[in-house]
N, C-alpha and C positions, 0 to 999 in steps of 0.2 A: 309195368306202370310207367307213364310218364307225368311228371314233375312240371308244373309251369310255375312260376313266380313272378307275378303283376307287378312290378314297382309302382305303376299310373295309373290306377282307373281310370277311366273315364264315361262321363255318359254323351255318347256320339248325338246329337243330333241332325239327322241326315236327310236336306231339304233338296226339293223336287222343282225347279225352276223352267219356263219358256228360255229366257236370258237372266243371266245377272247383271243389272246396272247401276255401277257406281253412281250413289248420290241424287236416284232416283224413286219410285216406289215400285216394291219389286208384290209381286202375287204366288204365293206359292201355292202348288198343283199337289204335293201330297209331302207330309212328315211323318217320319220314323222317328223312335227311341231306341237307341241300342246300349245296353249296359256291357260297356267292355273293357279293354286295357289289354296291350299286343300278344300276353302271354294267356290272358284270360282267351282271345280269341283263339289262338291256339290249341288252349286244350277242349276248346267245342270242335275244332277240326279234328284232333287225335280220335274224340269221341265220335264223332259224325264218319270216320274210317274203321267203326268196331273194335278201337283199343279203348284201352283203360289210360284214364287221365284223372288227375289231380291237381287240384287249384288252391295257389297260399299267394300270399305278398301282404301287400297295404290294401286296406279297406277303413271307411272313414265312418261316421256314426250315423248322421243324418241321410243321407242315401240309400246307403249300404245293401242297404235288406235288398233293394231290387237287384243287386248282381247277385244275391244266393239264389233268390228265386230262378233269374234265368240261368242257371247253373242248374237247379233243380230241375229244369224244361229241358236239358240237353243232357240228366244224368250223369252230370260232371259232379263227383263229392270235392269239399274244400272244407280249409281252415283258414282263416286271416289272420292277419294282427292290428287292433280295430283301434283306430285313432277319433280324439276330436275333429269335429265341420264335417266338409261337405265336399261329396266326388267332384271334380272341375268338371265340367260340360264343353264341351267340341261342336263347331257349327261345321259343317259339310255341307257345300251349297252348290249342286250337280245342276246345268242347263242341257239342251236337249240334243247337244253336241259332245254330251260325256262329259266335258268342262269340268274338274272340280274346286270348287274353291274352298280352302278350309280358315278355319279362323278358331287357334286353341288357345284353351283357357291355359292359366300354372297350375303347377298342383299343389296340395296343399303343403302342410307341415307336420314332422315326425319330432316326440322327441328320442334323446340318446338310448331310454331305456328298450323302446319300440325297436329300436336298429339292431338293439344286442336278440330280443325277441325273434324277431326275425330269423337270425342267423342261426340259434337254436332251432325254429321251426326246420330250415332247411336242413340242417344233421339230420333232425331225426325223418324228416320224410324221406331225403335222398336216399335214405340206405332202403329204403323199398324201394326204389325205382332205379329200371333199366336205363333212363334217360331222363335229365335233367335241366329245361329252359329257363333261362331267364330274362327279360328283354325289358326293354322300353327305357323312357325319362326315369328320374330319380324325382322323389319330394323334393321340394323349395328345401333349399338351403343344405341340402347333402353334398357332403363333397364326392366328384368322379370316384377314387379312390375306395368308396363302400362296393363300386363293381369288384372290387380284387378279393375282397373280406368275401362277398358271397359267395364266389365262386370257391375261394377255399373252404368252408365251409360245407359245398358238396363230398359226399363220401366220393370215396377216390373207387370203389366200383360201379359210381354212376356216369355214364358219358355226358360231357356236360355242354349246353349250344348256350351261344350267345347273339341277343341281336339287338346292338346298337351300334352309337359311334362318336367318334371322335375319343376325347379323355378318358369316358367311359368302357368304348374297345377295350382302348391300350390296358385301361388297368384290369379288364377281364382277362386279355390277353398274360397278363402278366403273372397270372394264378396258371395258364394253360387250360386251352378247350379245345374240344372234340372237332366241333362246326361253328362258324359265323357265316350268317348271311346278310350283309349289306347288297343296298342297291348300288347302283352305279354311283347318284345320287351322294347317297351316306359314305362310298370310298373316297369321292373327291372331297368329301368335307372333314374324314378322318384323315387322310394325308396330305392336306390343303395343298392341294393341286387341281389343275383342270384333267382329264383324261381323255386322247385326244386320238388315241388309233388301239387296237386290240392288242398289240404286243403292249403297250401302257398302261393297260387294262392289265394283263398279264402280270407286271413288274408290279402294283401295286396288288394284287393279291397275296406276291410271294411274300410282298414286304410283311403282309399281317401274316402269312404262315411264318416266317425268321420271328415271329415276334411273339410266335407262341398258338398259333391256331395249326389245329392239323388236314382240316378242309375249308374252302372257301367256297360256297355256293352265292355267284351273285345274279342278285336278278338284273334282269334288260327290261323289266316290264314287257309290254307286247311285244318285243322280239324275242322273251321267251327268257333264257337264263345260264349260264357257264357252270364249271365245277372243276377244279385242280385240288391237289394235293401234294402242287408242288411240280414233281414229276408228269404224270396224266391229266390232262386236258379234256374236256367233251364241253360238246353244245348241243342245247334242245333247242327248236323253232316253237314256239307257242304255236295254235291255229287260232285263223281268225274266225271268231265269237260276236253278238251281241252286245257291245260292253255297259252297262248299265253301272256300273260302278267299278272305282278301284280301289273303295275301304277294303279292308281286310286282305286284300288281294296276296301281300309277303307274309300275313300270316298265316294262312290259308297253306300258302307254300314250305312254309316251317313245319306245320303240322304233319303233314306230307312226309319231310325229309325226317323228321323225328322218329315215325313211325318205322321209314324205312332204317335208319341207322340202330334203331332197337332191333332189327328184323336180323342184323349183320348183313345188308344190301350194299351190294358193290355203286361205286361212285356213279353211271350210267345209269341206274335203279333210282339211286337217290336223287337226280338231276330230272329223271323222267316224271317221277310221280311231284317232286313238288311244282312242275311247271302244269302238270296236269292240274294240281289244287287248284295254285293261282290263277289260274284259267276258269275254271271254274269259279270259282269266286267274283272275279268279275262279270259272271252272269246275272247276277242277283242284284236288285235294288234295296237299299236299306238293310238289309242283311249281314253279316262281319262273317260268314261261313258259306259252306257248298252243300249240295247234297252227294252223296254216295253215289249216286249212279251216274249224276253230272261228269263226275271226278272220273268214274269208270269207263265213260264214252268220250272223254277228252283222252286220258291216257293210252286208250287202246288203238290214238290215231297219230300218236307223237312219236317223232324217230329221233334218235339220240347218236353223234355224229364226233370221232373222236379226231382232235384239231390239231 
């Protein structure tokens, strides 16, 4: 089984635009609802690969009920730990040139006794599960530092992924994990730098493995994604797709790599099938997942290239 832990719900709304114009009156062409949060989507990908997934974190009262349900529609079981107010809401506002423009809400507020909860839920799930996610934002007013506490908190026989960045990383890093997958993106802004040629790419991966990760899977977005562990190196090329969105697209690719690091898939496996996910993934509009067989005909045309 794999383990996901939502720190951020959210409920996506993901609007369908000609153009978006600032300060103008914009017409939209179709809206989606997605009840999601990075890890929540995750484990609809784990599920949507015919493994077994399970879904914990924060959940909040007023909302709530629509992420179990769609949890229910992708035969994902969960437990929460169920707070006052209300899921924050996420506008995603896609034009007809894939453009996305997003605009996120904060999320709400925990208090102390929810945080110790939590960290209970996670013992006791972890120790069922072959593999252990946990990603995203933190509640208002958590400090980075609750990344370190979770991750301890996994059983030390679950392998355990992390996907965020900056303070957060670090202090995941700082309990020790299996995998992290930043983008390019989330590298240069977890070690405030710009990144500027492939060996700099390189050296800031190694930095997060010295610092306590033992794989680095990062995505390029459409040009596809890397994977070191330090020593070996490889690269996949994504193929070029439809792209109708890039929600869900790295979590799409976690799910992927989860599966395969539960599988004991060597680095070239794991690099292969998540670029196959996120590829997939951006097929779909309004959607935060792939199908099965999308996933199957992406992957069985992706070659993996050791650098």
């Amino acid at each position: 089984m794999i383990l996901t832990v939502c720190m951020s719900p959210s409920v996506d709304v993901t609007i369908e635009l000609d153009s978006l114009n600032v300060g103008k009156v914009n017409v939209v062409k179709s809206k989606t609802l997605s009840f999601t949060g990075k890890a929540i989507n995750v484990a609809i990908g784990v599920s949507r690969l015919g493994e077994k997934a399970y879904s914990t974190g924060f959940m909040y009262n007023e909302n709530g009920t629509m992420f179990e349900r769609a949890l229910d529609r992708e035969g994902v079981p969960f437990a929460f730990v169920w707070n006052g107010g209300r899921v924050r809401e996420n506008y995603k506002c896609i034009d007809k040139k894939a453009m996305l423009t997003e605009i996120n809400d904060v999320g709400g507020q925990v208090t102390d006794d929810k945080l110790v909860e939590l960290l209970q839920m996670i013992r006791n799930l972890s120790s069922r599960s072959g593999v252990t996610v946990i990603s995203g934002g933190l509640p208002r007013g958590v400090d980075a530092s609750y990344y370190r506490d979770l991750f301890k908190a996994v059983d030390p026989q679950s392998l355990r992924i992390a996907d965020t960045e900056g303070a957060k990383m670090y202090a995941a890093l700082e309990a020790g994990v299996d995998l992290i997958k930043p983008n390019l993106e989330e590298l240069e802004s977890t070690l405030g730098r710009q990144i500027r040629s492939k060996e700099e790419m390189f050296e800031g991966c190694n930095e997060l493995l010295n610092r306590g990760a033992k794989i680095v899977l990062l995505s390029l977005g459409k040009d596809g994604a890397v994977i070191t562990d330090g020593t070996r190196r490889y690269y996949c090329r994504s193929i070029n797709v439809a792209v109708n969105s890039t929600v869900g697209a790295g979590d799409g690719m976690l799910a992927a790599a989860a599966v395969q690091l539960q599988n004991g898939a060597d680095l070239p496996q794991i690099l292969r099938a998540g670029v196959a996910a996120g590829t997939a993934t951006v097929t779909t509009f309004g959607a935060i997942s792939f199908t099965k067989e999308k996933y199957e005909e992406i992957y069985n045309s992706l070659i993996v290239t050791e650098i």
